[in-house]
matplotlib code that plots the C-alpha trace (Angstrom):
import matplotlib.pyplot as plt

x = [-176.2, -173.4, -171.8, -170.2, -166.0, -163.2, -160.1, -156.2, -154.3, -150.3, -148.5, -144.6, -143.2, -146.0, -148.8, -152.5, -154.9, -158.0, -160.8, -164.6, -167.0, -170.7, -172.5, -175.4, -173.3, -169.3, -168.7, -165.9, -164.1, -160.4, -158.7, -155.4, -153.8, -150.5, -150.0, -152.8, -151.1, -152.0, -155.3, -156.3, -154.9, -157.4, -160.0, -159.3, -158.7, -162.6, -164.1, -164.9, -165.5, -163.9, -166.8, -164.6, -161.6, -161.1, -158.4, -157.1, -154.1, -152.1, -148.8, -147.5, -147.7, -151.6, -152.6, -150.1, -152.2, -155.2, -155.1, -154.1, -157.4, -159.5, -158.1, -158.9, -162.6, -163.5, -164.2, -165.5, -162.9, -163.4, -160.8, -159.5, -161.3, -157.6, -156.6, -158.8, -157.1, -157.3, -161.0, -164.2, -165.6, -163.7, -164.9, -164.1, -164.8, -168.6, -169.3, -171.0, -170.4, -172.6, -170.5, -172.6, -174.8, -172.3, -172.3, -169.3, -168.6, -165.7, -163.3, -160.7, -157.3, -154.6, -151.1, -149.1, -150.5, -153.2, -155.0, -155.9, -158.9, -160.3, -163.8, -166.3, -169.1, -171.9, -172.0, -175.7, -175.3, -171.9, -168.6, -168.2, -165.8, -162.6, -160.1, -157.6, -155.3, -151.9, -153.0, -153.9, -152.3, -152.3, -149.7, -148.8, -149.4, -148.3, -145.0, -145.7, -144.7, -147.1, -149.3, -147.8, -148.1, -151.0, -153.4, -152.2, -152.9, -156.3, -157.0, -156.1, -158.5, -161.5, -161.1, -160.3, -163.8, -165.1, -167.1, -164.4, -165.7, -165.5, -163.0, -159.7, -158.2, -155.1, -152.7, -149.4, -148.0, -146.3, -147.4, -144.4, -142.0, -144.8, -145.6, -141.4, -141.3, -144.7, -143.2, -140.6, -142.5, -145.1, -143.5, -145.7, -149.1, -150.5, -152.5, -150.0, -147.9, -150.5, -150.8, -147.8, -147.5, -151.1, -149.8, -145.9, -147.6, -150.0, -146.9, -145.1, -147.7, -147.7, -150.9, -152.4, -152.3, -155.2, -158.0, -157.4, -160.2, -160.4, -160.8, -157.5, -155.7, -157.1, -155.5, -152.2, -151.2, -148.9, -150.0, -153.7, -152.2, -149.5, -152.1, -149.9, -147.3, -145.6, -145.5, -144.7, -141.9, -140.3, -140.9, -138.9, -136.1, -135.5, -135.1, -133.0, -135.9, -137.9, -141.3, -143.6, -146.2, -149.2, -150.9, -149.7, -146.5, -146.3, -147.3, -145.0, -142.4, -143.6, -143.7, -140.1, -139.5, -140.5, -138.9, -135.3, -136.2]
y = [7.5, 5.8, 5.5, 3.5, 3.8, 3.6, 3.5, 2.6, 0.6, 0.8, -2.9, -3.3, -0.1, 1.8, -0.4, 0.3, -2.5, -0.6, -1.8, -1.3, -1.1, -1.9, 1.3, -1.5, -3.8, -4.6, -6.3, -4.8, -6.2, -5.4, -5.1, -6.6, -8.2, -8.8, -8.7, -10.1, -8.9, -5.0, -6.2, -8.6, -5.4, -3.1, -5.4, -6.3, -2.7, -1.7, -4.8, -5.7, -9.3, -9.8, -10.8, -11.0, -10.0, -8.7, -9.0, -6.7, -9.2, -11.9, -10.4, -11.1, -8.1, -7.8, -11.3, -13.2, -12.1, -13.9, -17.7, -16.2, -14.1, -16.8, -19.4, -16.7, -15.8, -17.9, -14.9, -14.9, -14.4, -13.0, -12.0, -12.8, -16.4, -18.1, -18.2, -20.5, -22.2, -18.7, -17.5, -18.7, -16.5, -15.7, -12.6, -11.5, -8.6, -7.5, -9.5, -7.4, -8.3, -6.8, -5.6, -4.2, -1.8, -1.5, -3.1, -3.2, -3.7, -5.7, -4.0, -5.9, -3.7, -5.9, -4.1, -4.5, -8.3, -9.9, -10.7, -7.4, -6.2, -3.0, -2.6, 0.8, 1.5, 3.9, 5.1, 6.6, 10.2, 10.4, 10.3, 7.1, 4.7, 3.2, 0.3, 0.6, -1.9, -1.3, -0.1, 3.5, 5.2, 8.9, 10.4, 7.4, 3.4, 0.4, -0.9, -3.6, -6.6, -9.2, -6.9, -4.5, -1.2, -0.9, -3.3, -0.9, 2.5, 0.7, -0.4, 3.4, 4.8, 2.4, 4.3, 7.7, 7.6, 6.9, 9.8, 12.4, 12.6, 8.5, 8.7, 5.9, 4.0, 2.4, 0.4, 2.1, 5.4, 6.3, 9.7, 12.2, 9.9, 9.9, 13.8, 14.0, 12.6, 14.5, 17.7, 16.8, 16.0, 18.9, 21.4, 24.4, 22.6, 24.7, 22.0, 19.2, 21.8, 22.4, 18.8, 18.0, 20.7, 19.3, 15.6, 17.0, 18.8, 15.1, 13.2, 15.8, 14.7, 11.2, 11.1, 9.5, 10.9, 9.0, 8.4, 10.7, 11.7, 10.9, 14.4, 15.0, 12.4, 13.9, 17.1, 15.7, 12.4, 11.8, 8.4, 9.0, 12.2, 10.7, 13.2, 16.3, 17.2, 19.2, 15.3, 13.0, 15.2, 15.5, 11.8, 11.1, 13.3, 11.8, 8.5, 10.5, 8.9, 10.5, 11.1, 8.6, 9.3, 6.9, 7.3, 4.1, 4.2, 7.8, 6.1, 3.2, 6.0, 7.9, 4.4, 3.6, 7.1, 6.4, 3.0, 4.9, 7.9]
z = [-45.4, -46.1, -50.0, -51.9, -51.3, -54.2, -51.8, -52.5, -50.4, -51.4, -51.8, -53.1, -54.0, -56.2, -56.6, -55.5, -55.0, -55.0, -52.9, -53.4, -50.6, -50.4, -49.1, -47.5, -45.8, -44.8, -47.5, -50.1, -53.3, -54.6, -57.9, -58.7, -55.1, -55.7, -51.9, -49.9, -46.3, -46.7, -48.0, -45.1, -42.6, -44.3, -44.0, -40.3, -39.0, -41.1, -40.3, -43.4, -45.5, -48.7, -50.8, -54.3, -56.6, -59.9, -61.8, -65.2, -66.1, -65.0, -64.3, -60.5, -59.4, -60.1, -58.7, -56.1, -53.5, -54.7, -53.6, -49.7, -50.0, -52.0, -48.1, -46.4, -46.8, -50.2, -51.6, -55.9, -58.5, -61.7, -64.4, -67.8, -69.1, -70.0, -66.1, -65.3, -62.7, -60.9, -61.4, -60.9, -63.2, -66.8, -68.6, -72.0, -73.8, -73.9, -71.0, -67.5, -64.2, -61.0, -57.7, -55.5, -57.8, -60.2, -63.4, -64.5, -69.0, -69.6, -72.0, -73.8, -73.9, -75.3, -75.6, -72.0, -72.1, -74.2, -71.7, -70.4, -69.6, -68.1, -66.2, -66.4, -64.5, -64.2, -61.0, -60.1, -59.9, -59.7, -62.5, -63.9, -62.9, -64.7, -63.8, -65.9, -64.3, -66.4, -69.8, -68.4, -66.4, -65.4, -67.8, -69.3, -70.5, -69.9, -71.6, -74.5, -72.9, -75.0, -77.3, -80.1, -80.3, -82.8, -80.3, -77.3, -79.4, -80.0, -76.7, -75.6, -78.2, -76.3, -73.1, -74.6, -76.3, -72.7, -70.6, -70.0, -66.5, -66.0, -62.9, -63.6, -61.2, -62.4, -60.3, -60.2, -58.9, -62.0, -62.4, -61.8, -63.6, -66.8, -66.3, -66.6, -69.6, -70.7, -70.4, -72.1, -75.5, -74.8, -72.9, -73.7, -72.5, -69.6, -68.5, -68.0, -65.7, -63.7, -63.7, -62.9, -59.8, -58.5, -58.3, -56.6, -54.1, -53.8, -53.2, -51.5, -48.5, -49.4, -51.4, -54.3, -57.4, -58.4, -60.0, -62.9, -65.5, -68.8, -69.9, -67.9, -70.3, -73.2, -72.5, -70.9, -71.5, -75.1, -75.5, -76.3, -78.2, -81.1, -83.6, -82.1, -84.2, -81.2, -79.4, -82.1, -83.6, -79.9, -79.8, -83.1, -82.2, -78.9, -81.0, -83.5, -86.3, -88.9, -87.7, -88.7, -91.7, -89.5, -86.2, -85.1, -86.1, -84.0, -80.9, -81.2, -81.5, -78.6, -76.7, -77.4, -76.5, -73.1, -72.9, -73.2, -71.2]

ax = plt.figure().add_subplot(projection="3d")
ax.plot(x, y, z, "-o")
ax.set_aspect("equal")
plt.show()
């Protein structure tokens, strides 16, 4: 019997675009192309049909592959409703969309972009799913480039209060350089050491650190954790500030934090 597949293909320097195949047929979808070559190589050398994309954001990186994929096998498009000259299908928050035997919620995450959305799924038997495009990623978020810090802290809070055993896929292999900067907020937490040796022996043999688990980032990662005073005063110092007397204040701290790391 053949399953369902959640599997990474690398573009650019540290990007995934993460392709979904159907466990009936040869059909597969991806998330976020910003390179359609590796993704029509995969398909080629599997012998496999694009039958759609979806996209989390607009940003280049996530979607220049797209209109060489859409020539190549006129493949559906769904993503964020404003890119309309882009999708066939725009979702907003609230709104499902099938893939296979998925049904996938859309989750507005403003903070990296407005735009942003992330997609969950029930999956059978199995963990949940996550793709969490650029807002979460394991050991860390995105960087504010549109939204402000409270949208992004509340945008993490939606996926933290997901399944801690839903599975996330995000889109860049930022881990060690997040887990870095982890430690050095939080450097008596067991669990992100033996976090952060699991994923350098992963990339030590040139794998994935990915998917994570939500339960994992509720244990490791500091940006769904600005309530620890351990984190948010390490944060503050780095800054040389006073630690901030709101939650949301704490992660912006924490955020800029990372910015100058």
């Amino acid at each position: 019997m053949r399953f369902n597949l959640i599997h990474p293909i690398p573009a650019f320097s540290d990007n995934y675009i993460w392709i979904l195949t159907d466990k009936d047929s040869s059909l597969a979808w991806v998330v976020d192309p910003g390179d359609a070559n590796p993704v029509l190589d995969y398909l080629a050398e599997n012998q496999l049909t694009l039958a759609g994309i979806l996209i989390t954001h607009h940003h280049f990186d996530h979607t220049a592959g797209v209109k060489k994929l859409k020539q190549a096998f006129d493949c559906h498009v769904a993503g964020p409703s404003h890119l309309d000259k882009l999708v066939d299908q725009g979702l907003e928050d609230g709104d499902t969309i099938s893939i296979f035997n998925y049904v996938f919620h859309v989750i507005a995450t403003p903070g990296h972009t407005l735009d942003h959305l992330c997609y969950f799924a029930k999956n059978e038997n199995k963990s949940p799913i996550l793709f969490s495009g650029d807002t979460l990623f394991r050991g860390g978020c995105g960087r504010l480039f549109e939204g402000t810090a409270e949208q992004m802290h509340q945008s993490l809070q939606k996926l933290s209060d997901l399944p801690e055993e839903t599975l996330v896929y995000c889109t860049h292999e930022y881990t060690l350089a997040n887990y870095s900067f982890a430690v050095s907020l939080d450097k008596n937490n067991q669990k992100l050491q033996e976090n952060l040796q699991k994923c350098q022996d992963l990339r030590d043999n040139n794998q994935p650190t990915l998917p994570t688990k939500i339960s994992i980032e509720q244990e490791v990662n500091p940006f769904l954790r600005p309530h620890i005073e351990q984190i948010s005063n390490s944060a503050a110092r780095q800054l040389d500030q006073e630690i901030s007397n709101s939650l949301v204040g704490r992660f912006a701290q924490i955020r800029a934090a990372k910015d100058s790391f």
